[in-house]
N, C-alpha and C positions, 0 to 999 in steps of 0.2 A: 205875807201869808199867801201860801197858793192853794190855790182853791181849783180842782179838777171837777168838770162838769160832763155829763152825758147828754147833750141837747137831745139825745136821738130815746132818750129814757121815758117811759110813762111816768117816774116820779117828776114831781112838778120840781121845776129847778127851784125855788123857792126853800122846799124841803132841800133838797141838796145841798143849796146852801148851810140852812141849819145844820143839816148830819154831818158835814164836812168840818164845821165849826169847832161842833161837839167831838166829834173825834181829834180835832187838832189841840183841845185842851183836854182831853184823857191820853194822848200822845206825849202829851209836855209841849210840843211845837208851839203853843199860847198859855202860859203862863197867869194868874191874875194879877190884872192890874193893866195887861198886855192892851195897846188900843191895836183895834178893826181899822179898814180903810171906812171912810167917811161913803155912806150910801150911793153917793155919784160917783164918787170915785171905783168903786168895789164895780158899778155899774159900767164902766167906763172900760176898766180890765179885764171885764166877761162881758165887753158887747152884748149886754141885754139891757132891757128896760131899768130904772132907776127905782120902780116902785116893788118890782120882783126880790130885788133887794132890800128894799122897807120890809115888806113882808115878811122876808126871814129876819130881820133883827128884831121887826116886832114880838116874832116867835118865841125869837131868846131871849129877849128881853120878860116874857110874861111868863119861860121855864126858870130862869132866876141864873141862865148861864153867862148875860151878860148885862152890864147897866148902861145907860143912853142919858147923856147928858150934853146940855145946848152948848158949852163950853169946848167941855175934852172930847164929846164924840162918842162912840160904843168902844168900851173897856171890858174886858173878859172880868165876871164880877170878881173885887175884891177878896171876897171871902168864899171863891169856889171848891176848894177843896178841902172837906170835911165838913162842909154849909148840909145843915138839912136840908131835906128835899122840900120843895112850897107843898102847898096843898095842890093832890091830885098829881102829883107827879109818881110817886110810886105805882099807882092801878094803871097809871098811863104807859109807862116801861113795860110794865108788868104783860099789860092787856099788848104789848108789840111782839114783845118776846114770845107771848104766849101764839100768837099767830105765824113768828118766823119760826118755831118750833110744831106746830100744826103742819106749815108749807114742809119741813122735813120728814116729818112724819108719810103725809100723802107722798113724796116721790119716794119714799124708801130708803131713806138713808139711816144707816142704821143706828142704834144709842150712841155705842161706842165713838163712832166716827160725829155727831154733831157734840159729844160732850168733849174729845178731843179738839174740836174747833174754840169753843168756848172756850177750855181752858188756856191755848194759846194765843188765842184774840185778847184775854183778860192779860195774860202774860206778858204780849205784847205793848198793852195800856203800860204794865208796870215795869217796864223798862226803860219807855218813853217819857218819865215823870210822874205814873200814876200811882195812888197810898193803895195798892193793894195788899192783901193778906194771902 
């Protein structure tokens, strides 16, 4: 799994981690079932701290996109595609979306062109392994 990072980004890389994740199992590129590199290792790959690392598996771990186990390690969960969402996970998409749609809004871009982006970003998911409709 490669994992592209922007040190130079105000997202905390932590998060990047997670979104890079999630994206790479809405691409197909991780599959469930599929195991992560092991925290030190992942840390080891991106020359950052070990625990920056914790951090985002803890993430995904408590969004229900991955499970952690002392054995096997972080596994892309089981049952990720078509798994209801846990609690609070819908108003929390929701409540993101509805800000990166605010940020388009404020510079101006127009309907047309952010509902064209959506549908081909979704598009894109569903080419790369995603159950889209």
């Amino acid at each position: 799994m490669q994992l592209l990072l922007d040190l130079d980004s105000e997202v905390p890389i932590y998060q990047q981690i997670r979104d890079r994740v999630v994206e790479a199992i809405a691409d197909g590129a991780l599959e469930p079932g599929d195991s992560l590199p092991s925290t030190r290792q992942c840390a080891v790959d991106l020359a950052i701290n070990f625990h920056t690392v914790n951090k985002a598996y803890d993430l995904l771990r408590r969004e229900g996109f991955i499970r952690v186990n002392r054995r096997s390690g972080a596994v892309v969960h089981p049952d990720m595609r078509g798994a209801t969402a846990g609690p609070g996970a819908g108003p929390d998409w929701e409540r993101r979306l509805r800000t990166l749609l605010a940020e388009a809004v404020v510079r101006g871009v127009p309907d047309e062109e952010v509902a064209g982006c959506v549908r081909a970003t979704l598009d894109g998911f569903a080419a790369g392994g995603g159950d889209r409709g």
